[in-house]
C-alpha positions as CSV (number, residue, x, y, z in Angstrom):
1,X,43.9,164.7,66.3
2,X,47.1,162.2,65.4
3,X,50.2,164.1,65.3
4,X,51.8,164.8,62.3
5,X,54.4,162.2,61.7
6,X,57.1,165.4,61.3
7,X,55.8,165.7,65.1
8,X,56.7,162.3,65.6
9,X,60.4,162.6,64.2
10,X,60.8,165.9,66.6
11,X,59.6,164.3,69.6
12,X,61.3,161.4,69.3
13,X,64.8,163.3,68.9
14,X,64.0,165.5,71.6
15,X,63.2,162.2,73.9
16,X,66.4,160.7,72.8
17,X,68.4,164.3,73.3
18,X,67.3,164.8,76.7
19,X,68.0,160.8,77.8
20,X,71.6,161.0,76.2
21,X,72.1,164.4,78.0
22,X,70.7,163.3,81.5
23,X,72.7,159.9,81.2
24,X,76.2,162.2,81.1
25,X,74.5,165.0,83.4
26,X,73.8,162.3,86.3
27,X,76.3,159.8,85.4
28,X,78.9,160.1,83.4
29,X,79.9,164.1,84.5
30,X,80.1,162.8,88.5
31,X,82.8,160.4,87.5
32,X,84.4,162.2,85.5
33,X,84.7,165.1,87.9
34,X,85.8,162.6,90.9
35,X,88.6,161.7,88.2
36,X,89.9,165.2,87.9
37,X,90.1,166.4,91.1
38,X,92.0,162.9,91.7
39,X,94.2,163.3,89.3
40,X,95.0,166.9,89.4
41,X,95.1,166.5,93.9
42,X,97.1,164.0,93.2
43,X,99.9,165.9,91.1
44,X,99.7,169.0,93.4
45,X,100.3,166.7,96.8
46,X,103.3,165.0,94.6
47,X,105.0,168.1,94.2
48,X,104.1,169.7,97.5
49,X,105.5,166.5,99.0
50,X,108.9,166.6,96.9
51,X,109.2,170.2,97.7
52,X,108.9,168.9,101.1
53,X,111.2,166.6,101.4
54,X,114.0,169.2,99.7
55,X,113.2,171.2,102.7
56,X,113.6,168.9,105.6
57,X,116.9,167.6,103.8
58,X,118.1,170.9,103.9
59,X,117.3,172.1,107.4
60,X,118.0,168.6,109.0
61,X,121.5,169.1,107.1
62,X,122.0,172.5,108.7
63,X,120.9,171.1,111.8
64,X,124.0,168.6,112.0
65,X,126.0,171.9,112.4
66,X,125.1,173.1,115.9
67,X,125.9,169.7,117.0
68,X,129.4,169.1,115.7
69,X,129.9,172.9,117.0
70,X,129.2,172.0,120.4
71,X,131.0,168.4,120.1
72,X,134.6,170.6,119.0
73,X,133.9,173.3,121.4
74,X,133.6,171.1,124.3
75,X,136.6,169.3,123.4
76,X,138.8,171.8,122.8
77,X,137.3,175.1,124.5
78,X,139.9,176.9,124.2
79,X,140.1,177.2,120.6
80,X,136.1,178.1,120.2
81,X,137.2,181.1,117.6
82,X,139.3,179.3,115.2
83,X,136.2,176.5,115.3
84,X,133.5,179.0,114.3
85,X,135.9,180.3,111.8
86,X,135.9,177.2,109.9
87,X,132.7,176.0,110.0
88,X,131.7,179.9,109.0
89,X,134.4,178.7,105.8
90,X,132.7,175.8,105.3
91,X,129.5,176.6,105.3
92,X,128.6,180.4,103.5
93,X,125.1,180.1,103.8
94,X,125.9,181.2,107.6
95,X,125.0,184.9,108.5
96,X,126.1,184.7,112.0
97,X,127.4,182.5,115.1
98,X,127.1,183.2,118.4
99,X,128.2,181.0,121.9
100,X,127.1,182.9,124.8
101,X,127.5,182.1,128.3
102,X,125.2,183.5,131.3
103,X,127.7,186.0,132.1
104,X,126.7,189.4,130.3
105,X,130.0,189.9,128.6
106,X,131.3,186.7,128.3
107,X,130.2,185.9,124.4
108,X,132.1,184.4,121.1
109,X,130.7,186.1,117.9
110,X,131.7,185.3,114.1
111,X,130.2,187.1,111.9
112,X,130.1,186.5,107.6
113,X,131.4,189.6,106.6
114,X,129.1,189.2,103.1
115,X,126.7,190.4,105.5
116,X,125.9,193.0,107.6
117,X,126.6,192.8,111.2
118,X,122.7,191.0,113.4
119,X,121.6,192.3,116.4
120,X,118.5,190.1,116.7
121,X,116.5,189.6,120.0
122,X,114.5,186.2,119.6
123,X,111.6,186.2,121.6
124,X,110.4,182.7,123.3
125,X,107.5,182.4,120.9
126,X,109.9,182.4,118.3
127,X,111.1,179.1,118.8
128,X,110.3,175.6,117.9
129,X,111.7,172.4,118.9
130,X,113.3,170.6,116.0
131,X,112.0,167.0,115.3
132,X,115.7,165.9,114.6
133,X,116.4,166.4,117.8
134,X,114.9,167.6,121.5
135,X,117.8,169.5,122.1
136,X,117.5,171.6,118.9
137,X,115.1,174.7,118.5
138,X,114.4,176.5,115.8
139,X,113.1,179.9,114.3
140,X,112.1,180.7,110.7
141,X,112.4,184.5,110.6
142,X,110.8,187.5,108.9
143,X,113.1,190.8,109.7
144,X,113.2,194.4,107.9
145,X,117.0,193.5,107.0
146,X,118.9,192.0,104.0
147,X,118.1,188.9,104.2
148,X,114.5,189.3,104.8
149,X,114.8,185.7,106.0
150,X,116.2,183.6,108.4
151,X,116.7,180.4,110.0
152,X,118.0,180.4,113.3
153,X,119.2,177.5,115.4
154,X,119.7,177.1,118.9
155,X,121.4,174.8,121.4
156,X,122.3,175.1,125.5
157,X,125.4,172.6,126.5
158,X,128.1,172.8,129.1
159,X,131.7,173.1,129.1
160,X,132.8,172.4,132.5
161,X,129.8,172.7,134.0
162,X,129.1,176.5,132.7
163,X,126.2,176.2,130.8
164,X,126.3,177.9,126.7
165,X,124.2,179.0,124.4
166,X,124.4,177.8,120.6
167,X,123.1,180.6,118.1
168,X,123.3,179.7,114.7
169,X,122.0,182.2,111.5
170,X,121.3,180.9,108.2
171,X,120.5,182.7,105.1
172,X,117.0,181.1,104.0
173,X,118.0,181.9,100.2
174,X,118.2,177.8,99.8
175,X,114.9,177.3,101.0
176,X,113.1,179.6,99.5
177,X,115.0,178.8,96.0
178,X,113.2,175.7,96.6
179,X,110.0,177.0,97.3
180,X,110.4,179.0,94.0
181,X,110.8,176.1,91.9
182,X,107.6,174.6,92.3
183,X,105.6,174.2,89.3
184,X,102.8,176.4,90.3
185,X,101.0,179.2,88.7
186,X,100.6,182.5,90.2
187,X,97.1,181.6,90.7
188,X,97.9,179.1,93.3
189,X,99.1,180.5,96.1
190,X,102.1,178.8,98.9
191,X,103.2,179.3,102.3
192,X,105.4,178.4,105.6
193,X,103.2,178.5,108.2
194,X,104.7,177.9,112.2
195,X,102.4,178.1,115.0
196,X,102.6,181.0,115.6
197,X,101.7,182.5,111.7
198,X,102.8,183.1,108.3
199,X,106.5,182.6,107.9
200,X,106.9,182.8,103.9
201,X,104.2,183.0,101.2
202,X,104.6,183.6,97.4
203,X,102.5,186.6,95.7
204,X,99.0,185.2,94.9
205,X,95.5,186.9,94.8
206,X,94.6,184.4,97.6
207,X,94.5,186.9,100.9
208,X,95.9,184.2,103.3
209,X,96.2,186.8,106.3
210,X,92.8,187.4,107.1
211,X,91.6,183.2,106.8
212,X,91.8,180.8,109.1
213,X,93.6,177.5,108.2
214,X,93.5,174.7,110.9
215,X,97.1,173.2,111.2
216,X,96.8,169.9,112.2
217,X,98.0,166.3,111.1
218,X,95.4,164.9,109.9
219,X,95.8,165.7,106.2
220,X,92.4,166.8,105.8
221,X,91.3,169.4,102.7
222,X,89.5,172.9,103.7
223,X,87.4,174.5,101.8
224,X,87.6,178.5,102.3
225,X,85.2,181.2,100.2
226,X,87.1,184.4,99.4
227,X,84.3,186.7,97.6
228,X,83.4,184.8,94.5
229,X,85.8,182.6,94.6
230,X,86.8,178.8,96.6
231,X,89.9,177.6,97.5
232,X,91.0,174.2,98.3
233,X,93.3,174.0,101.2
234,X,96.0,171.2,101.3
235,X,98.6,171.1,104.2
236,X,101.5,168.9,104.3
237,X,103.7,168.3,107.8
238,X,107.6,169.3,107.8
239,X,109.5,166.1,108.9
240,X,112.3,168.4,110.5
241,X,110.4,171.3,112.4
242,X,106.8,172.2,113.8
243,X,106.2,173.5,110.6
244,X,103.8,173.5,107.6
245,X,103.3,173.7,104.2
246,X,100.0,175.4,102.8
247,X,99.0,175.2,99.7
248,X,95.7,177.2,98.1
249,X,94.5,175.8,94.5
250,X,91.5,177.9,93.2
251,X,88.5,175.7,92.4
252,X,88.2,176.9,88.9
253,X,91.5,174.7,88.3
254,X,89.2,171.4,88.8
255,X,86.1,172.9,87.3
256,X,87.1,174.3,84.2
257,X,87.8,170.8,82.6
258,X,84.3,169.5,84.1
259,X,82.8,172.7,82.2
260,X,84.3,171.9,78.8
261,X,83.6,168.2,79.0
262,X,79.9,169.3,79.8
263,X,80.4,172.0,77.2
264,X,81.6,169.3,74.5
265,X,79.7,166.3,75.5
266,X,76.4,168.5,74.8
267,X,77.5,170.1,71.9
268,X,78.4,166.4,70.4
269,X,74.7,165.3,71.5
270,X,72.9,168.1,70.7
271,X,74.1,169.5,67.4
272,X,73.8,166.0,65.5
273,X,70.4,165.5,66.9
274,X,69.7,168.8,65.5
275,X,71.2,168.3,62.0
276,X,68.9,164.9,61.6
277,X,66.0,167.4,62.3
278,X,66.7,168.5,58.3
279,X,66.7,164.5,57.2
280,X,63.6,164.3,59.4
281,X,61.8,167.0,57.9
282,X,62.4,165.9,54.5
283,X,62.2,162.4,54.9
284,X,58.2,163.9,56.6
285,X,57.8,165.6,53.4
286,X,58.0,162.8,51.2
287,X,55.7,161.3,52.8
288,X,53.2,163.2,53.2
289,X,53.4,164.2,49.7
290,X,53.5,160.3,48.7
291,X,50.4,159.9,51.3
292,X,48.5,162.9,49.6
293,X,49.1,161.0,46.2
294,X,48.2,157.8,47.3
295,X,45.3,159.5,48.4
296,X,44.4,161.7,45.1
297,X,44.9,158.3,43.3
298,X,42.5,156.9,45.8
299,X,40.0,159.1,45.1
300,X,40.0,159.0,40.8
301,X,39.8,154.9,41.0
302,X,36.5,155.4,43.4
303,X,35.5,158.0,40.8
């Protein structure tokens, strides 16, 4: 039995339908989805990076401190208070400065009296050697006082052979001010990370506690499934300390595009392949009602 030729029409749009919609499925959809999450990695690595590089030109700032402390004191060590006075002048952002000796009493303190007095007990784990510097170690700090953050420096010198110990406290306000101004939803989630955990993160739904993140150099992307949902890992190195950058971007960010393109680009297939359905059928009916003429006119002239 032929098919009918409205058959014909409908087969022939549905062949053409399902070619155009494989050709974006398979082809087109791949590349375009390889261009977003370019695009948009690209743009969050930019910003991570500049946010970077406002951080290590902060802390490596601070970190020229310590040094022209010790350079003064050991020059003139007898005038150690009025020094720390006027680099505590100078330079507000410091909580506290400390130069203690291996005696048990023998210690110079200034203190920024816009705070209240520290008693802080760094533990060895604490620290991290400074890149600017081998003599230099540092510790990013959470603590149950105001400020909840800190930045601690540290340096041992000698003064006539005595050894000394350098303690430097900064208020982290700077830092995380820059932190804050990073472009980011409150879906994506950022955070200081030191060896030894979480320094700082921003509020997010992403539950970074209870995930491991492999800190390492090599720049490399994770992948890490929180119920439903993925999050793309990307970690960026601090120039100035042993410390990291960690930034989580929910997938959805890169999908959703993909989706409406797909969403779109089938709609714009489908929906005019549809509406010639209506020309088709019509165009059918003619014909057959031309053919069924032809046909009845056929018949009379054999008559």
């Amino acid at each position: 039995m032929r098919p009918s030729f409205l058959k014909i029409i409908l087969i022939t749009i549905g062949i053409i339908t399902a070619a155009l919609l494989l050709l974006i499925w398979f082809i087109v959809l791949p590349k375009y989805e390889a261009s977003v999450l370019a695009e948009r990695l690209t743009v969050i690595r930019q910003l991570q990076k500049s946010s970077i590089d406002n951080l290590d030109h902060t802390i490596a700032g601070w970190s020229n401190i310590p040094r022209f402390i010790i350079s003064q004191v050991t020059e003139r060590p007898n005038e150690g208070e009025t020094i720390l006075r006027m680099i505590m002048t100078l330079h507000p952002e410091i909580i506290q400065m400390r130069i203690r000796s291996s005696g048990p009493t023998d210690e110079l303190m200034s203190q920024n009296t816009s705070y209240s007095p520290l008693n802080l007990q760094f533990s060895d784990s604490s620290w991290e050697r400074s890149k600017v510097g081998n003599a230099l170690q540092i510790a990013w700090l959470n603590q149950t006082e105001i400020p909840t953050q800190l930045l601690a420096m540290q340096m041992l010198f000698q003064v006539h052979r005595i050894p000394f110990t350098l303690t430097v406290i900064w208020n982290v306000k700077r830092l995380n001010d820059i932190l804050a101004g990073l472009p980011f939803d409150k879906e994506y989630s950022v955070s200081i990370h030191s060896p030894s955990g979480i320094i700082a993160q921003n509020t997010s739904i992403f539950k970074l506690n209870n995930k491991h993140i492999c800190m390492d150099t090599s720049g490399a992307d994770q992948i890490v499934h929180e119920g439903t949902l993925s999050w793309r890992i990307l970690k960026s190195v601090f120039r100035s300390a042993q410390l990291w950058m960690v930034v989580a971007v929910p997938e959805k960010i890169f999908n959703k595009p993909v989706e409406d393109f797909l969403l779109y680009s089938a709609s714009l297939i489908a929906g005019p392949m549809f509406v010639m359905t209506i020309p088709g059928w019509l165009l059918s009916f003619q014909i057959k009602r031309f053919l069924k003429k032809m046909e009845t006119s056929n018949s009379a002239a054999g008559e």
